[in-house]
C-alpha positions as CSV (number, residue, x, y, z in Angstrom):
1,X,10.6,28.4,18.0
2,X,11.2,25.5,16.0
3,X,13.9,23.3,15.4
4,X,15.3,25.1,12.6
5,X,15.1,27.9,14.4
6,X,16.6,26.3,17.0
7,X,19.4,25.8,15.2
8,X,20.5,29.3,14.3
9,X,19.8,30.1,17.8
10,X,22.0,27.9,19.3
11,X,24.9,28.1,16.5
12,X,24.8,31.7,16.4
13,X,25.5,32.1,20.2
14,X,28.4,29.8,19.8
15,X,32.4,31.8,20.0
16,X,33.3,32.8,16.3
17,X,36.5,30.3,16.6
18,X,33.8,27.5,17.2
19,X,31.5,28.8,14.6
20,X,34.4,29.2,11.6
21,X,34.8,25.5,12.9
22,X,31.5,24.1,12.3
23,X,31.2,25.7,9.0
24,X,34.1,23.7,7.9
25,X,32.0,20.1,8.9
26,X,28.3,21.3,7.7
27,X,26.0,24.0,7.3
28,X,28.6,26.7,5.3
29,X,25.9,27.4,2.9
30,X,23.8,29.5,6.0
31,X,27.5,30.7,7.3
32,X,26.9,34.0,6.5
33,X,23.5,34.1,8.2
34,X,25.0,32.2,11.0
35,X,27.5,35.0,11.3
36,X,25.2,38.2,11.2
37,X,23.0,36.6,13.5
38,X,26.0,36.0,16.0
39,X,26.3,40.0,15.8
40,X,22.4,40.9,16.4
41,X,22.7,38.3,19.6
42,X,25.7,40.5,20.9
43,X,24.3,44.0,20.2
44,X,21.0,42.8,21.3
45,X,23.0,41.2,24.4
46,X,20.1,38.9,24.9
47,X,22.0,36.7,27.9
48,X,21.4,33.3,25.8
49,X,18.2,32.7,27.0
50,X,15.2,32.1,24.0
51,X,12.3,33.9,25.5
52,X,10.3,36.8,24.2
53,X,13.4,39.3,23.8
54,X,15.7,36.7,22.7
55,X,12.8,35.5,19.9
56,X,12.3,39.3,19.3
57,X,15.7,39.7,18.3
58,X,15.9,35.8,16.4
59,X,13.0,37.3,14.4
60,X,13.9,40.7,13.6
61,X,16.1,40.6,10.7
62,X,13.8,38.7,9.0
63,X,10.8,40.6,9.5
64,X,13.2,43.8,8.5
65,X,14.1,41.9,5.2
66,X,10.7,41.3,4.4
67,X,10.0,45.0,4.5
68,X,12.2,45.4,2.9
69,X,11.6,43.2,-0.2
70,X,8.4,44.6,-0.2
71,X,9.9,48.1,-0.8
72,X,12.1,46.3,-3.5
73,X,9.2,44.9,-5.4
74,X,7.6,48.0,-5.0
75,X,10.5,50.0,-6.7
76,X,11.0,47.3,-9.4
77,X,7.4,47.6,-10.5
78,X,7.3,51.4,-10.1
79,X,10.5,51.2,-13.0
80,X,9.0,48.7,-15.0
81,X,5.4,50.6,-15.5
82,X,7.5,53.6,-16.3
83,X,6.1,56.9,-17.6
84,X,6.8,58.8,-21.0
85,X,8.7,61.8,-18.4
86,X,11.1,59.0,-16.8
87,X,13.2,59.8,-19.6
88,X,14.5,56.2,-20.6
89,X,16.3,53.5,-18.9
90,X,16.2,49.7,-19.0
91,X,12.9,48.8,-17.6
92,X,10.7,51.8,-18.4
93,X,8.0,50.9,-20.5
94,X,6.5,52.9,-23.8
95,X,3.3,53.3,-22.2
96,X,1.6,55.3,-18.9
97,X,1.1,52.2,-16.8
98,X,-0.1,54.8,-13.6
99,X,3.4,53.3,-11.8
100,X,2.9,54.7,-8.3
101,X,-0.4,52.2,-8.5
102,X,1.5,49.4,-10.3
103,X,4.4,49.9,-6.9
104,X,1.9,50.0,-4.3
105,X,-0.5,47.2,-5.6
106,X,2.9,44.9,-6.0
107,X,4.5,45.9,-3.0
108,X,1.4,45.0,-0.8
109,X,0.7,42.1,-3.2
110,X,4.2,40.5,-1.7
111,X,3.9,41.4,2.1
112,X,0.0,40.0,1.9
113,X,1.8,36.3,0.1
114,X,1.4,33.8,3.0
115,X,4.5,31.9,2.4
116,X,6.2,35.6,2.5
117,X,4.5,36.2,5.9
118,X,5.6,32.5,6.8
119,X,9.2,33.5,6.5
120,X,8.9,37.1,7.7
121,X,8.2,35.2,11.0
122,X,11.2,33.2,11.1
123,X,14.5,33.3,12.1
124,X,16.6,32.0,9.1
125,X,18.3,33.4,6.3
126,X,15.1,32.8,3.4
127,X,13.2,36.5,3.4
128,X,17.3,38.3,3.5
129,X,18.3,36.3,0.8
130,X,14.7,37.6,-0.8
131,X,15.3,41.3,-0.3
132,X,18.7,40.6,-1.7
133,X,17.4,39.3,-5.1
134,X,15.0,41.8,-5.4
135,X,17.5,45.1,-5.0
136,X,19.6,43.5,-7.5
137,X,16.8,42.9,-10.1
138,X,16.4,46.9,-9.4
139,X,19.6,47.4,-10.0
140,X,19.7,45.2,-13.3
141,X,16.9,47.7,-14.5
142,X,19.3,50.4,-13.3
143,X,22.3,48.9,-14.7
144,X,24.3,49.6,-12.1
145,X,26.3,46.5,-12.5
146,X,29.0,47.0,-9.8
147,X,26.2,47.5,-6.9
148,X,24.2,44.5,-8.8
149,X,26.7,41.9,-8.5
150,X,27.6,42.7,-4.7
151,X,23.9,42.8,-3.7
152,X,23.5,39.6,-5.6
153,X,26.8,37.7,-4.6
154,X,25.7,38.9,-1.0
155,X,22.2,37.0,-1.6
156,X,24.3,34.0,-2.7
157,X,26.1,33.7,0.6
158,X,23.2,33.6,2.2
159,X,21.7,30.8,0.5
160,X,23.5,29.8,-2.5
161,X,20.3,29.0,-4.6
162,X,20.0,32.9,-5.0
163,X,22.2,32.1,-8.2
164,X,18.8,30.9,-9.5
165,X,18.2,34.2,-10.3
166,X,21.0,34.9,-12.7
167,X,19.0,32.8,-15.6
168,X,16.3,34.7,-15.1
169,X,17.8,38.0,-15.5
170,X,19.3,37.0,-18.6
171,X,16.2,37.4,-20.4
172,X,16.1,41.2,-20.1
173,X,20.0,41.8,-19.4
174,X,21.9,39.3,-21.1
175,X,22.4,41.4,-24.3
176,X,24.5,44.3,-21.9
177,X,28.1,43.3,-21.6
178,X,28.0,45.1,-18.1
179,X,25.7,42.4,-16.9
180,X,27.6,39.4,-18.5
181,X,30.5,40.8,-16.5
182,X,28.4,41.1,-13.3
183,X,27.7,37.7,-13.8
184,X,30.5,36.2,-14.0
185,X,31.7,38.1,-11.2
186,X,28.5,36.9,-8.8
187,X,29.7,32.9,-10.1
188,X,33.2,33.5,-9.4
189,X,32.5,35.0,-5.7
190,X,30.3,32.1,-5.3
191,X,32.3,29.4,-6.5
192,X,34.3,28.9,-3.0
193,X,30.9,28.5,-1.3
194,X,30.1,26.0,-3.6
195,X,33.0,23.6,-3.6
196,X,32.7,24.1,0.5
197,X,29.0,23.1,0.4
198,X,29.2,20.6,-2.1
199,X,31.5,18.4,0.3
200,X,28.5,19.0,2.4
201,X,25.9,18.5,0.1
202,X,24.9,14.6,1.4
203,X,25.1,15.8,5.0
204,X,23.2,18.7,4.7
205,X,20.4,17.9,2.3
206,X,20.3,14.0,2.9
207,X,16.7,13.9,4.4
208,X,15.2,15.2,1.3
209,X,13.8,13.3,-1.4
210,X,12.6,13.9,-5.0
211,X,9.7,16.7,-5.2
212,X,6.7,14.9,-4.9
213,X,3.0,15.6,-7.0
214,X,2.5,18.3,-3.9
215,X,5.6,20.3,-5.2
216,X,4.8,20.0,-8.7
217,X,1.3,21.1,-8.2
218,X,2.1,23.9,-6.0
219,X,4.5,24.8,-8.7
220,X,1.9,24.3,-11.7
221,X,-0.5,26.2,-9.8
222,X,1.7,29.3,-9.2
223,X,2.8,29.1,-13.2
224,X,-0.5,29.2,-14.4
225,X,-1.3,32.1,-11.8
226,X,1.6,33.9,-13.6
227,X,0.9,33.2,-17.4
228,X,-2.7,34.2,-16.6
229,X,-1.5,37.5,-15.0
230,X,0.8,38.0,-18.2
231,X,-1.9,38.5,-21.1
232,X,-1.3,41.7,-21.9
233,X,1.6,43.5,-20.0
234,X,4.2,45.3,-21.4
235,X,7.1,43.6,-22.6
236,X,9.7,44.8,-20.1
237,X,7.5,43.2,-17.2
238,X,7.0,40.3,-18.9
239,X,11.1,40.1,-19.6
240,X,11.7,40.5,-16.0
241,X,8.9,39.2,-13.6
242,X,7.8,35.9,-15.9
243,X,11.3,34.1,-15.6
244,X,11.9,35.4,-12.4
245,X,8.6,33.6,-11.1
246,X,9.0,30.4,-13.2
247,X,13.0,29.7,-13.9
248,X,13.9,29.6,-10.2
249,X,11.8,27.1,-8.7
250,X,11.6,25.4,-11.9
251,X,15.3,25.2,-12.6
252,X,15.4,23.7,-8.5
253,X,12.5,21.2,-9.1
254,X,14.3,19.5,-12.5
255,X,17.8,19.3,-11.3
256,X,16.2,17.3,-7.8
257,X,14.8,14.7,-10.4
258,X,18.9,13.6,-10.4
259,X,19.7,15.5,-7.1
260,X,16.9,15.8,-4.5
261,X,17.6,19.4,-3.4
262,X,13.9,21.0,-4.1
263,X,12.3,22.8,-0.7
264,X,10.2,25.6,-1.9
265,X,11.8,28.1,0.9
266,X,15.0,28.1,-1.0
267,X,13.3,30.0,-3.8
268,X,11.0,32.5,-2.0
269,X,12.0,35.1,-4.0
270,X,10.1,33.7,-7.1
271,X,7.4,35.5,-5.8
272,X,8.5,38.7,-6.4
273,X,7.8,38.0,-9.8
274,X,4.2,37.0,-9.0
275,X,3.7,40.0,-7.5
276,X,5.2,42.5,-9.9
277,X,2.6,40.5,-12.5
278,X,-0.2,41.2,-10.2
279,X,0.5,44.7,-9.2
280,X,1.0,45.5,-13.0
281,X,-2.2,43.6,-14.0
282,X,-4.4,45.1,-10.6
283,X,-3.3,48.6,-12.2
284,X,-4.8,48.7,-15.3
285,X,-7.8,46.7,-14.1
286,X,-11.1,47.7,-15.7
287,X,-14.6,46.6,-14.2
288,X,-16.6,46.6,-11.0
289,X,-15.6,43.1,-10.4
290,X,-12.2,43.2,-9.9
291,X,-11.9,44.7,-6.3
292,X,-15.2,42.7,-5.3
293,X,-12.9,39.4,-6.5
294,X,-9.5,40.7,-5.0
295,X,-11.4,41.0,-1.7
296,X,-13.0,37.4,-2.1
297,X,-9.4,35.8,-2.7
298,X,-8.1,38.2,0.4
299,X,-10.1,36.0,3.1
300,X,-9.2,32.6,2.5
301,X,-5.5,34.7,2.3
302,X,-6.3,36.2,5.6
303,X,-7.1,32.7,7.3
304,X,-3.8,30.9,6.2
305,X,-2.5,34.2,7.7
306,X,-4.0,34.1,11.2
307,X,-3.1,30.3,11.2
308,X,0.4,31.1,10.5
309,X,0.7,33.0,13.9
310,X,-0.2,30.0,15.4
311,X,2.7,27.0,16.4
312,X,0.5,24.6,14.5
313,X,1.8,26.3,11.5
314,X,5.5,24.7,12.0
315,X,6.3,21.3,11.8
316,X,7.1,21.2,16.2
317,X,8.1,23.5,19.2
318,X,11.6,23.5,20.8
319,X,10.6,25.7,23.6
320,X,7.4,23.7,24.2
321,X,8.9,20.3,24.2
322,X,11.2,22.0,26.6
323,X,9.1,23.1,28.8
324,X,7.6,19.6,28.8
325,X,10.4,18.0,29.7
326,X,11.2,20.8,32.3
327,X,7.8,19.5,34.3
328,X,8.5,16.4,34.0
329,X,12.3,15.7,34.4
330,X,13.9,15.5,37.9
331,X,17.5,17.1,38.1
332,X,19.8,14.2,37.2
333,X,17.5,12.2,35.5
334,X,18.8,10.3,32.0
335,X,17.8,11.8,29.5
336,X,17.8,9.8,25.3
337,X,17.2,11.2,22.0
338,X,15.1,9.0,19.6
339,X,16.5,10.3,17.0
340,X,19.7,11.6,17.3
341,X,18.8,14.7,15.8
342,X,15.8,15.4,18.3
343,X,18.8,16.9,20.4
344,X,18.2,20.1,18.9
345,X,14.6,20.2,20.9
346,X,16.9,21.3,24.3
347,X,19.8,22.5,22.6
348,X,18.3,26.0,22.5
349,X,17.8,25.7,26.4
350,X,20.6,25.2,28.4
351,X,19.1,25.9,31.7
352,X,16.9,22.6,30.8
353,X,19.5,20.0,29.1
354,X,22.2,21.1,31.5
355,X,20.1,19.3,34.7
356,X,19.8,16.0,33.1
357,X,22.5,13.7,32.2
358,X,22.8,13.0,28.1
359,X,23.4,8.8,28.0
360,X,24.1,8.4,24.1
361,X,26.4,11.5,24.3
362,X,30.2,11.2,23.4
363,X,31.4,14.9,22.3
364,X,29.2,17.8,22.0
365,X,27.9,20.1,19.7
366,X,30.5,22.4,20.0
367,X,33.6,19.7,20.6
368,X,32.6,17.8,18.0
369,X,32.4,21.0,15.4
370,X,28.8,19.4,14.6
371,X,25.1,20.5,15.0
372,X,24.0,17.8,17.6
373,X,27.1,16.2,18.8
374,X,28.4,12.7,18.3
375,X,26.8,10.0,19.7
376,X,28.6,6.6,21.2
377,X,28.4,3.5,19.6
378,X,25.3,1.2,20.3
379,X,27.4,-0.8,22.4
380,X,28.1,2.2,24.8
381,X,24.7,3.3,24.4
382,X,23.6,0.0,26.0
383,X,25.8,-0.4,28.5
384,X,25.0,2.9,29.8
385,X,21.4,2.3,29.8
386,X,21.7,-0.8,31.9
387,X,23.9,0.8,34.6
388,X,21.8,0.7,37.9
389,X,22.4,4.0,38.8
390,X,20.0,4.8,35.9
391,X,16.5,4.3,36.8
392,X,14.7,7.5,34.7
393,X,15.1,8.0,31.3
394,X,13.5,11.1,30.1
395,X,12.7,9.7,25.8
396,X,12.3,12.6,22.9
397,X,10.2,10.9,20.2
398,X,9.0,11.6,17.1
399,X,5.4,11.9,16.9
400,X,3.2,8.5,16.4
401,X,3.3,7.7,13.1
402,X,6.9,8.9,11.8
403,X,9.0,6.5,10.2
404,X,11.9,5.5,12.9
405,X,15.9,5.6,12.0
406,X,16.7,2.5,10.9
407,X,21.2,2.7,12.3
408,X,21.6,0.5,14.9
409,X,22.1,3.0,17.7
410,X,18.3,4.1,17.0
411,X,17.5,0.8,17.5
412,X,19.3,-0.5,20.5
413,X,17.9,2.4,22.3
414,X,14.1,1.3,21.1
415,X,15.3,-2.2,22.4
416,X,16.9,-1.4,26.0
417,X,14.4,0.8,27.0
418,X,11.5,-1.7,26.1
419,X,12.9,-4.8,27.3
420,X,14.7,-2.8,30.9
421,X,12.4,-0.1,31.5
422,X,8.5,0.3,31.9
423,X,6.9,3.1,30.3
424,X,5.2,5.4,32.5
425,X,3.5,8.3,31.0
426,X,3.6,9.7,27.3
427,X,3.0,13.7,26.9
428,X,2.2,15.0,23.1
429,X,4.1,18.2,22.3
430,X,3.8,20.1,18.9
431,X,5.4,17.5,16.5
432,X,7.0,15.9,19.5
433,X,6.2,13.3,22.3
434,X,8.0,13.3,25.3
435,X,7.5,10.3,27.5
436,X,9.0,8.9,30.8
437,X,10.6,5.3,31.1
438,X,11.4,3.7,35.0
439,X,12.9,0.4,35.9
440,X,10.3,-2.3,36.1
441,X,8.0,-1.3,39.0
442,X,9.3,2.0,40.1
443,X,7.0,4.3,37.8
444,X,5.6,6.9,40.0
């Protein structure tokens, strides 16, 4: 469990009075999420503790979501193919594309995605907001307009960057009234979101920066994948599954030139649209060397799989950095966050952070209607690492090599602990270390 897993866990366990509360400070764009997940953890009744049942239950919307998107995709390229006996509608296409081949190949095509498999695997709101996109693109093709704008506006409270997808639907709906209408509906049901989260906006996306040459090259690289996949379909595919792959993360990517908001999980469901393009194309494939080829591209595919199964795959590990300190930490002991926002490493295990005693604490997560709590001022901080009844600090550090917080309370705790404490013993942790400070001479 990472820390951004660690974060749903620990807000989604918190009283719904709290919870409305800290959607009012930060985080009101994954409110929703917050709020489903807060309803799993009580049917579940997993008794707040993070283990194997409580990850089982974390995990399982998620993995459910990503079913069923894969379903989704499946029926969206089934309508799209089409067949002369489907007797009309908006995606059906003039020719016998063999559909039930075109749905199966693109349904498969999107579970088999690694980034798809990434987020099946995780407990935050990225493959629901997915399957949410991809039903309403079925029900575009449907134009059932009604069910398309809840399904869609639903999607949007999940993560607001669904919206993304209403410029790509344009291109094969924005001729029907009913879908203009459906449209305007899904912005006007999303505008209170957005004034909410925009107060938020600094807050909650502040630690990005602009997309760097890795974004645009994952982004060129998925494009050309798409155009390349294109030569040739039908023109109802191509009208739905081309913008759908390119407009989202592309739209994303040129507004965080001016506003750095880009993180590629916030448009997953572009892939559907890759998908759809490949199912389509793998249909109507001629020659012994396609399958020979698919199967060459499936291993490298089924090695970035494997590895995503493994913690490596995320950026650290709450529970093992917990578990850490659990070993090492005595009941009592201090206990400092370098930075601040490391807190969320033990927030997800009470039974661990409730034996030590918090130094740089003033109000909690919960009092304070914030995600980590509210620190005292460097001054406090200071004063409480010099009292003498401290002599074991238990330190949560970024791994070597990450830059360090530059606010003063950072860096009086970098300072007292190196000029008042010696450092006795440093353990590495997936993306974490956790080390042990004593007063001069008393390491044991």
């Amino acid at each position: 469990m990472w820390r951004d897993e660690s974060v749903t866990w620990q807000v989604a366990h918190r009283p719904l009075g709290g919870l409305w509360e800290l959607l009012g400070q930060v985080d009101a764009v994954h409110g929703l999420y917050y709020l489903l997940m807060h309803a799993v953890f009580a049917v579940t009744g997993d008794g707040g503790d993070p283990g194997p049942g409580g990850l089982w239950a974390l995990r399982l919307p998620s993995v459910a979501a990503t079913a069923l998107t894969a379903a989704g995709v499946a029926a969206v390229a089934h309508r799209l193919a089409g067949t002369p006996r489907d007797g009309g509608g908006a995606g059906r296409s003039r020719g016998p594309e063999r559909p039930d081949r075109a749905a199966l190949l693109a349904g498969v095509g999107y579970a088999v995605l690694p980034p798809v498999q990434m987020y099946a695997q995780e407990g935050r709101s990225y493959a629901l907001v997915a399957a949410a996109v991809v039903w309403a693109t079925y029900l575009m093709l449907r134009e059932r307009w009604a069910a398309y704008a809840v399904v869609l506006v639903l999607g949007c409270w999940l993560h607001e960057f669904a919206v993304l997808a209403l410029p790509a639907h344009a291109f094969a709906a924005w001729r029907s009234r009913g879908w203009r209408l459906a449209a305007g509906a899904v912005v006007a049901a999303l505008l209170p979101l957005a004034l909410v989260s925009a107060r938020q906006a600094q807050q909650q996306l502040g630690w990005l920066g602009r997309p760097g040459w890795q974004d645009w090259a994952a982004y060129a690289v998925v494009a050309a994948a798409a155009l390349l996949l294109a030569r040739g379909a039908a023109r109802e595919l191509l009208r739905v599954a081309l913008p759908l792959t390119l407009l989202p993360p592309g739209l994303l990517l040129a507004v965080s030139l001016v506003h750095p908001w880009y993180v590629d999980r916030y448009v997953l469901y572009a892939l559907a649209g890759l998908a759809l393009l490949a199912g389509a194309r793998l249909a109507t494939a001629r020659g012994w060397w396609v399958w020979p080829l698919v199967a060459v591209l499936l291993v490298p595919a089924g090695f970035w799989s494997a590895w995503l199964r493994t913690p490596e795959s995320r950026k650290d590990d709450a529970r093992a950095v917990a578990a850490a300190v659990g070993e090492l930490a005595r009941p009592g002991d201090a206990v400092l966050f370098l930075p601040s926002r490391r807190r969320e490493w033990l927030l997800s295990s009470p039974e661990v952070y409730g034996s030590l005693r918090d130094l740089a604490l003033s109000r909690t997560p919960a009092a304070s209607r914030s995600l980590q709590g509210v620190e005292r001022t460097p001054q406090e901080i200071r004063s409480a690492l010099l009292d003498p009844a401290v002599d074991r600090v238990v330190a949560l550090l970024d791994p070597v090599g990450q830059p360090m917080d530059g606010y003063p309370a950072e860096a009086v705790k970098r300072q007292t602990l190196v000029s008042s404490f010696d450092l006795c013993s440093v353990t590495d942790v997936r993306g974490a270390r956790v080390a042990l400070f004593a007063r001069p001479g008393d390491c044991p």
